[in-house]
SEBANU-658876 format. One line per field, with one value per residue (C-alpha): residue number from 1; residue in three letters; x, z, y. Coordinates in pm, 1 decimal, decimal comma. Example, Ala and Ser with C-alpha at 12.3 -4.5 7.8 and 13.67 -1.06 7.14 Angstrom:
# SEBANU-658876
nr = c(1 2)
rest = c(ALA SER)
x = c(1230,0 1367,0)
z = c(780,0 714,0)
y = c(-450,0 -106,0)
# end
This chain:
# SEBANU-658876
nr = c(1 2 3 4 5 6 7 8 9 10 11 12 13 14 15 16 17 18 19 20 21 22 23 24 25 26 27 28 29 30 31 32 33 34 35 36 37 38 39 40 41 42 43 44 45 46 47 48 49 50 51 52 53 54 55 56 57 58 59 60 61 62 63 64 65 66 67 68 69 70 71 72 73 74 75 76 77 78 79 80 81 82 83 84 85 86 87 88 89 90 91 92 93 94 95 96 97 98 99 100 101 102 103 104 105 106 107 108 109 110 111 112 113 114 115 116 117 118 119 120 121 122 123 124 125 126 127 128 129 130 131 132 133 134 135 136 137 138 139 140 141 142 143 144 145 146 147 148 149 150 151 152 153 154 155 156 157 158 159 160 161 162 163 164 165 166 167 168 169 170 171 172 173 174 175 176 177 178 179 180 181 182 183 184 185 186 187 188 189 190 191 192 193 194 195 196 197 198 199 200 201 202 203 204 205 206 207 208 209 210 211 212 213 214 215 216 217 218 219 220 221 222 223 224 225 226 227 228 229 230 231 232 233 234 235 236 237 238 239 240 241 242 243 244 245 246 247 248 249 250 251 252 253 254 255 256 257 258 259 260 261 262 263 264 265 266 267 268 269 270 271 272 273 274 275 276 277 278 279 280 281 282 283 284 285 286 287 288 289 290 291 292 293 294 295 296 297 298 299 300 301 302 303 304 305 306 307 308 309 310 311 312 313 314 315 316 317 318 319 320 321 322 323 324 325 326 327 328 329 330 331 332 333 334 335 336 337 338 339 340 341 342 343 344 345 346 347 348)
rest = c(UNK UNK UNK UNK UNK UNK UNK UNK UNK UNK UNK UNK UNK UNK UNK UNK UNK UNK UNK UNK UNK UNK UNK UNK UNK UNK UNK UNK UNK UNK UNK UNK UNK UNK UNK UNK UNK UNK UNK UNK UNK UNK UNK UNK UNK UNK UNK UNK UNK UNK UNK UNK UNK UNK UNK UNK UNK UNK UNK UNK UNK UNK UNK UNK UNK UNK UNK UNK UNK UNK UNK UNK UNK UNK UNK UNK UNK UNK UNK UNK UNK UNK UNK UNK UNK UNK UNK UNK UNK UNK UNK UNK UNK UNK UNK UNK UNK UNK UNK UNK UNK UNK UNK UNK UNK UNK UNK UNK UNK UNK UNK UNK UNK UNK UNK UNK UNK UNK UNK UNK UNK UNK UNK UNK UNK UNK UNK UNK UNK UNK UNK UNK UNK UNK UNK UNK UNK UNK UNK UNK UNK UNK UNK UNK UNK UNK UNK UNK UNK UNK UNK UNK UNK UNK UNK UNK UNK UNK UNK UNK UNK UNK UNK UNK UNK UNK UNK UNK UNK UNK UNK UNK UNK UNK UNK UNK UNK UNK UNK UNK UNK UNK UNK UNK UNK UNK UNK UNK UNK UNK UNK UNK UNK UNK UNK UNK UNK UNK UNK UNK UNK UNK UNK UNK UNK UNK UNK UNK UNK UNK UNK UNK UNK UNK UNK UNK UNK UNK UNK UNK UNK UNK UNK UNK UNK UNK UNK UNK UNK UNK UNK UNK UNK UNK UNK UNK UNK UNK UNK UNK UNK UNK UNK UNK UNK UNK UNK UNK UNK UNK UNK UNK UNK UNK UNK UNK UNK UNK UNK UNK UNK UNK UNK UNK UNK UNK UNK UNK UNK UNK UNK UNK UNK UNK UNK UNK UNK UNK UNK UNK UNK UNK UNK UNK UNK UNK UNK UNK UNK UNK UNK UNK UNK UNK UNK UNK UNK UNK UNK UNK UNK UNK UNK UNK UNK UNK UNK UNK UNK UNK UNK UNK UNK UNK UNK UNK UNK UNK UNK UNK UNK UNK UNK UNK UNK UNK UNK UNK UNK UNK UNK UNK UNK UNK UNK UNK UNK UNK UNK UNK UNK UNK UNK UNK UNK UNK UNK UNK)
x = c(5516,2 5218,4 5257,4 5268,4 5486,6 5714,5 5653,5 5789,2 6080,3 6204,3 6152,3 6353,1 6655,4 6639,5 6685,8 6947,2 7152,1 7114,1 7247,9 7532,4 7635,0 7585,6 7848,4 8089,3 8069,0 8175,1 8533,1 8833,6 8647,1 8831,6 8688,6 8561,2 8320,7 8193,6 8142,8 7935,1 7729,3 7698,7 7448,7 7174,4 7257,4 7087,6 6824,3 6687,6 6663,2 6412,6 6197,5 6192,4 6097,1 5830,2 5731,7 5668,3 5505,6 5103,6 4960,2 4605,5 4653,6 4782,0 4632,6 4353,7 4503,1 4836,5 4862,9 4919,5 5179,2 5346,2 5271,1 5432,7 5713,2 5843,7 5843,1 6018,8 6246,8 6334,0 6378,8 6604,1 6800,5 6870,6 6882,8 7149,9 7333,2 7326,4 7462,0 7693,8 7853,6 7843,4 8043,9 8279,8 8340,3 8384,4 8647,6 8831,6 8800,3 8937,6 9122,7 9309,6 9204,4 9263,0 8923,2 8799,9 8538,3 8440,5 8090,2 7930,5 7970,4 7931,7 7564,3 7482,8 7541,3 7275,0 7025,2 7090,7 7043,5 7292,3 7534,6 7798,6 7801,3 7710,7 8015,6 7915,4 7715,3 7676,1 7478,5 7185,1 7129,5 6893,7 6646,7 6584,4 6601,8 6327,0 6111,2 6138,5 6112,2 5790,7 5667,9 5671,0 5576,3 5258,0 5197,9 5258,1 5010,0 4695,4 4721,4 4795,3 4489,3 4350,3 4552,2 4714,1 5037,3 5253,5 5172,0 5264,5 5605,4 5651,5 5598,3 5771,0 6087,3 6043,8 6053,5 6384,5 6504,3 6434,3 6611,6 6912,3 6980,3 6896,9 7176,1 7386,5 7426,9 7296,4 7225,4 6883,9 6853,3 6722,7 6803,4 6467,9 6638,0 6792,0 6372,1 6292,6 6532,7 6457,9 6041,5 6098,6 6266,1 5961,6 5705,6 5846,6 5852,8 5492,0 5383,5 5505,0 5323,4 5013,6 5047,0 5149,7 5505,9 5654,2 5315,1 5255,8 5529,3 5445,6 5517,6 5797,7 6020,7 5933,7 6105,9 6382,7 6461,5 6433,8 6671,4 6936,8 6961,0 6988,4 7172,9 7536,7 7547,6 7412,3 7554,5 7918,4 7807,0 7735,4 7990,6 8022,6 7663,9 7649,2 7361,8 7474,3 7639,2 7462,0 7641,6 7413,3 7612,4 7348,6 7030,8 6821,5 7112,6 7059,1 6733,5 6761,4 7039,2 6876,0 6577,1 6700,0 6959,4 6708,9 6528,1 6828,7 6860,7 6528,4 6574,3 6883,3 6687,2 6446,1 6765,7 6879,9 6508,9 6608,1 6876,6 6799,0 7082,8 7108,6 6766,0 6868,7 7134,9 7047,5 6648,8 6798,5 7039,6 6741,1 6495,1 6787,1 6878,7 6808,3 7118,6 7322,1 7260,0 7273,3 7578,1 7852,2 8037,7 7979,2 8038,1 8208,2 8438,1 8517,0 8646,9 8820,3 8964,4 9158,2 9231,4 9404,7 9604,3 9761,2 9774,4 9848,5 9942,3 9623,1 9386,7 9132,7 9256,0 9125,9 8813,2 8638,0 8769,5 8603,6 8263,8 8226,9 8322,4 8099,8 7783,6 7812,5 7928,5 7565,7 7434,0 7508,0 7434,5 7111,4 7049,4 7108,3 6839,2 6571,5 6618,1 6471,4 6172,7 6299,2 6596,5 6402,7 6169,4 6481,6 6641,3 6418,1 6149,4 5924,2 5632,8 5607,6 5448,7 5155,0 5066,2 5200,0 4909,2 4678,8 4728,5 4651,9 4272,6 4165,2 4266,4 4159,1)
z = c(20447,7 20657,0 20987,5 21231,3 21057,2 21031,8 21382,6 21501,1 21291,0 21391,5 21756,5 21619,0 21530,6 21841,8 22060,4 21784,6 21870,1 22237,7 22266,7 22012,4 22276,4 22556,4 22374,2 22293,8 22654,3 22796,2 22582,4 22580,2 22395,3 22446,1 22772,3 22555,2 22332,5 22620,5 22870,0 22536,9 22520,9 22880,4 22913,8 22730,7 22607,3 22958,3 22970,6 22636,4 22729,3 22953,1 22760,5 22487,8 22753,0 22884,7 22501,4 22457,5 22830,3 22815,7 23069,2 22949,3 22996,2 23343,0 23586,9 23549,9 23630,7 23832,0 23815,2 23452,5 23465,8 23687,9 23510,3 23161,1 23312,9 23548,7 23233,7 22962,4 23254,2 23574,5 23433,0 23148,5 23386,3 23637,1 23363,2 23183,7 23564,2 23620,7 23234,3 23327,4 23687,2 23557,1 23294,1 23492,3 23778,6 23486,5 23387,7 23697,9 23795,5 23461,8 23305,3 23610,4 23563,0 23832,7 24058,1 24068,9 24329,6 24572,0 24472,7 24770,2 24685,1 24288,7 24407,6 24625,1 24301,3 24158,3 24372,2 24484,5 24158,0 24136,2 23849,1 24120,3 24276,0 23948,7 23870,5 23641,1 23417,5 23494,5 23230,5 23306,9 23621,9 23374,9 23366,7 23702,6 23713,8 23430,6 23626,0 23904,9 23748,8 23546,9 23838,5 24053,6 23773,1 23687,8 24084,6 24099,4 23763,8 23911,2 24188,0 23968,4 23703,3 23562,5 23734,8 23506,5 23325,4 23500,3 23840,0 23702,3 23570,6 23922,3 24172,0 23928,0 23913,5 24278,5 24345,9 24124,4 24385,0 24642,9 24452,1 24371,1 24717,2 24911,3 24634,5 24783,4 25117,6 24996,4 24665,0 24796,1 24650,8 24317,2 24192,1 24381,8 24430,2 24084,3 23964,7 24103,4 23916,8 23616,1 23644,7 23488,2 23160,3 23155,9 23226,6 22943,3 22734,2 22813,2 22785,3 22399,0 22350,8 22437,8 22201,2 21946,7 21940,9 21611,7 21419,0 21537,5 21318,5 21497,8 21804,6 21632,7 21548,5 21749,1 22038,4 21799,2 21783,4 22113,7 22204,6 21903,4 22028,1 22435,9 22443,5 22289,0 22588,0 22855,8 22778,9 22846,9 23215,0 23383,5 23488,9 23330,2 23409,8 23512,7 23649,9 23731,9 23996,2 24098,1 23926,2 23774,2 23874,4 23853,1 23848,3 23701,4 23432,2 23403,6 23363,5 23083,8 22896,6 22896,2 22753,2 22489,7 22369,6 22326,7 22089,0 21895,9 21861,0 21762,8 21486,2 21391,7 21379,6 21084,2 20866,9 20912,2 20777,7 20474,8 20417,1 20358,3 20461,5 20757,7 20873,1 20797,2 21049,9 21322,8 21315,9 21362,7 21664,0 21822,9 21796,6 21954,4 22216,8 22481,2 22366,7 22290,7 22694,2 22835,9 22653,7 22541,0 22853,2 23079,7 22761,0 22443,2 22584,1 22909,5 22610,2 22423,1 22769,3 22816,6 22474,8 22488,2 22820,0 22648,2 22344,6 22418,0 22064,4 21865,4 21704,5 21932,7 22180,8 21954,7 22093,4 21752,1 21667,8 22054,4 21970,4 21650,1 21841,9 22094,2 21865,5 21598,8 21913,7 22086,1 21765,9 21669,1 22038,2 22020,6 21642,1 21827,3 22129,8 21832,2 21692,4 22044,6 22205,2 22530,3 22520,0 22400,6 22735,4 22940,7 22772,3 22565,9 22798,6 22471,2 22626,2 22418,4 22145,1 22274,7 22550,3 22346,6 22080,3 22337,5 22525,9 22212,0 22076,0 22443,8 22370,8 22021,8)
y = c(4512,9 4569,8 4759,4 4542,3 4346,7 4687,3 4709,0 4309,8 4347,4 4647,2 4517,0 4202,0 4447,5 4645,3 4354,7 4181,0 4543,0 4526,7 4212,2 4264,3 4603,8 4343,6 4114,7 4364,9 4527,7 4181,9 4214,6 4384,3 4714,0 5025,3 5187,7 5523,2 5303,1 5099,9 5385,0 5547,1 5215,6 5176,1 5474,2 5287,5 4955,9 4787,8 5072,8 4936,6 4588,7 4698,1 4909,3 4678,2 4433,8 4675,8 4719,7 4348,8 4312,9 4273,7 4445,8 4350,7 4048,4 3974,6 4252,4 4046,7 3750,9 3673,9 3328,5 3338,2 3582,1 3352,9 3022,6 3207,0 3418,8 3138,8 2915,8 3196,0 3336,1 3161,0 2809,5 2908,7 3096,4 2780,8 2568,1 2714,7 2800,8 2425,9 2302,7 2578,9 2480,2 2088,4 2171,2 2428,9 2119,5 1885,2 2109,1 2165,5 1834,6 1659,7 1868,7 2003,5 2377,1 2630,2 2665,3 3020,9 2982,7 2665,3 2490,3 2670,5 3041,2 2870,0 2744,4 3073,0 3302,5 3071,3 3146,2 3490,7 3578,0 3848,3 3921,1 4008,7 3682,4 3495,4 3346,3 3012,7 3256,4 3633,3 3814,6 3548,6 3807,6 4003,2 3700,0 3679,9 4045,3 4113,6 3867,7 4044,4 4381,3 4257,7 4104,9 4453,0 4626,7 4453,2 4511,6 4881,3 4898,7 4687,7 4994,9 5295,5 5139,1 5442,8 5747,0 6015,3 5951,1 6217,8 6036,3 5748,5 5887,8 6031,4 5737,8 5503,8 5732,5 5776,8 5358,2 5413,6 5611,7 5446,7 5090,4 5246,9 5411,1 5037,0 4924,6 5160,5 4944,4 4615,5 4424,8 4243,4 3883,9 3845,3 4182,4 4329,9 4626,0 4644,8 4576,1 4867,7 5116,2 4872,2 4984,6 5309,1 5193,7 4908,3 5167,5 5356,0 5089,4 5011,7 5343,1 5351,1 5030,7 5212,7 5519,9 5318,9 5481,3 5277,5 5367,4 5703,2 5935,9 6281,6 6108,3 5938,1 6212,0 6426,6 6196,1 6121,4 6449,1 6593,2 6273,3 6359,0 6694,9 6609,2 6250,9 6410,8 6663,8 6464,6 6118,1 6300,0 6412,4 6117,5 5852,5 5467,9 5290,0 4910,8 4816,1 4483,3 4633,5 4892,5 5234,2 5453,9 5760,1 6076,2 5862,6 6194,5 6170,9 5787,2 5754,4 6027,6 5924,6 5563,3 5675,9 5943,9 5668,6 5424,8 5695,7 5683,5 5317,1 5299,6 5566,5 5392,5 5094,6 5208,9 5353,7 4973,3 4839,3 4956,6 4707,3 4360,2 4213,4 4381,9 4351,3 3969,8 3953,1 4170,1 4017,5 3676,9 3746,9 3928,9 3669,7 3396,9 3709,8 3473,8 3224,6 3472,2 3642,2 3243,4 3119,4 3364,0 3434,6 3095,7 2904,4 3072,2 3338,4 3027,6 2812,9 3104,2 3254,0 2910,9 2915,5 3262,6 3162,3 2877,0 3086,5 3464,7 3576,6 3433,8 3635,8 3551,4 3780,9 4094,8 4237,1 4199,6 3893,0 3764,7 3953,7 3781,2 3431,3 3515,4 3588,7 3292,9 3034,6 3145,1 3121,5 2769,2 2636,8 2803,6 2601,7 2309,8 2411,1 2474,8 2117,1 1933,7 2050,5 1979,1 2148,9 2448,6 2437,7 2427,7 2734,3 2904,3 2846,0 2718,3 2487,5 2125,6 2058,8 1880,2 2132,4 2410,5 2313,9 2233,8 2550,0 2709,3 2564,1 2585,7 3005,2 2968,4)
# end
C-alpha cells in the first residue's frame, strides 16, 4: 500500500472511531468510560477536520470556501433538522406521542444552531459548528500568513480563551463562541498536515510517546468535557488532554491497520461519519427510546446493544442516501452528477 493511501485510510479509521465514541457517549455508558472518552473524543473531530481542511486552497479565495462548505456542511445540517422535525410532528400528531417542545422553540434550535437548544437533532450542532470554526479559522490564517509557529500556537490558544470565557455567560448563535475554542484543535490538525505527521516517523513517535506518557496523569485531573455545552473544566488541561489523546488514537489507529477486518469496519463507518452524526439520535435511538418505554425489559435498553442499533440503523439510512443523487446533496452535501463532472474538467 502506497503512502498516501496508508495515510487516507488511517484518516478513514480515525474518524470511523470518533464517531463510534460519539455514539456510545450518547447511551447509557457507565459515567467512568464516558468521562475517559470525553477528554478527546470531540477534540479529535476537529483536528481531523483541521487535518483534512486545505488551507491552500481557500486563503486565496473565499468565495469558494463558502460555495463548498455551505454545500458539505450547512445544508446537510438543515436538511436533516427539517426530515427530522417533519417526522417528530408527524409523530406527535398521529400517533398521539407526548410533545417535548412546541414548534417554536423546535424551529429556534434550528437556527441557533446550538446543541443545547437542538432538540429535533442535537449532535448535528458540530456541522454548523465546524463551519463556523473553519470559517474563523481560515480568517485568523490569511492574517497570521507567514508568522512563526509559536505565535501562531499562542494567539490561537489565546482566541480559545477568550471563546470559552464568552460561553461562560452566553452561548452566541451558531456555536461562534464554541469555533473559537474549536480553532486550536483545527490549527493542530492543520499544522500536522503540513509536516506531514502520518509520514514523518521521528515526528511520529516521538508525539506518541510524549502523549502515552502525559495523557494517563493529566486526563484524571480535569473534570467531564462537553463541549456542546460549554464544560471544558481547566481549559490549559483541555486543550492538552485533547491533543495528547488524539496522539493515542492515532497510534491506536496504525496497530488497527494491521487487521483487515478491522480496518474494514471502522474505514466504512468513517467514510459514512456524516450519517452516522445526522441520524442516530433524532432518528434511531427516537425510534428505540419509544420502543424501550413501551418495552422496559428488552434488550435494547443495554448500552451496547443501543450503540450497535445506533451504528448499523445510520448505516443502512445512509445506504439508502448513496443510491439517489439528490438525497446525497441534501445530506451528504455530494454536488450532482452533471455539475459534479462538470465542476471537475473545468478543474481538470
Amino acid at each position: 500500500m502506497s503512502q498516501k493511501k496508508k495515510r487516507v485510510a488511517e484518516l478513514d479509521i480515525i474518524r470511523g472511531i470518533t464517531i463510534s465514541l460519539v455514539v456510545l457517549g450518547h447511551t447509557a455508558m457507565p459515567d467512568r468510560y464516558d468521562v475517559f472518552f470525553s477528554h478527546f473524543r470531540m477534540p479529535l473531530f476537529f483536528i481531523v477536520s483541521g487535518y483534512l481542511f486545505s488551507l491552500v486552497k481557500y486563503e486565496s479565495d473565499v468565495k469558494l470556501f463558502f460555495k463548498n462548505k455551505l454545500m458539505r456542511l450547512v445544508l446537510p445540517y438543515f436538511s436533516a433538522c427539517f426530515l427530522l422535525l417533519g417526522m417528530r410532528i408527524g409523530m406527535e400528531k398521529f400517533y398521539q406521542i407526548d410533545k417535548g417542545a412546541d414548534l417554536s422553540f423546535l424551529l429556534f434550535g434550528i437556527f441557533n444552531g446550538n446543541g443545547k437548544y437542538l432538540v429535533v437533532d442535537g449532535p448535528a450542532w458540530f456541522l454548523i459548528c465546524l463551519f463556523m470554526t473553519e470559517l474563523f479559522y481560515l480568517l485568523m490564517a490569511r492574517l497570521l500568513h507567514g508568522r512563526p509557529f509559536v505565535l501562531k500556537f499562542v494567539i490561537f490558544a489565546a482566541a480559545g480563551a477568550a471563546g470559552a470565557w464568552i460561553g461562560k455567560s452566553v452561548f452566541l448563535p451558531w456555536n461562534m463562541d464554541l469555533a473559537m475554542v474549536a480553532m486550536f484543535f483545527l490549527f493542530i490538525g492543520n499544522e500536522l498536515k503540513r509536516v506531514q505527521f502520518f509520514s514523518n516517523p521521528k515526528l511520529y513517535y516521538s508525539l506518541i510517546l510524549l502523549s502515552i506518557c502525559i495523557y494517563p496523569f493529566t486526563s484524571g485531573m480535569n473534570d467531564f468535557a462537553d463541549m456542546n455545552y460549554r464544560k471544558y473544566g481547566n481549559l490549559f488541561l483541555f486543550y492538552l488532554n485533547g491533543v495528547t489523546g488524539a496522539f493515542i488514537v492515532f497510534f491506536i489507529t496504525r496497530l488497527f491497520t494491521k487487521s483487515k477486518i478491522i480496518t474494514f469496519v471502522l474505514s466504512y463507518i468513517g467514510r459514512n461519519s456524516i450519517n452516522l452524526l445526522l441520524f442516530h439520535v433524532g432518528f434511531i435511538f427516537y425510534f428505540l427510546t419509544l420502543f424501550n418505554e413501551r418495552y422496559p425489559q428488552s434488550i435494547t435498553v443495554n448500552w451496547g446493544v443501543a450503540f450497535l442499533i445506533g451504528v448499523t440503523g445510520s448505516l443502512l439510512i445512509g445506504a439508502i442516501i448513496r443510491r439517489n443523487q439528490y438525497l446525497r446533496l441534501l445530506f451528504n452535501g455530494v454536488p450532482l452528477k452533471k455539475k459534479h463532472q462538470e465542476l471537475e474538467k473545468k478543474t481538470a
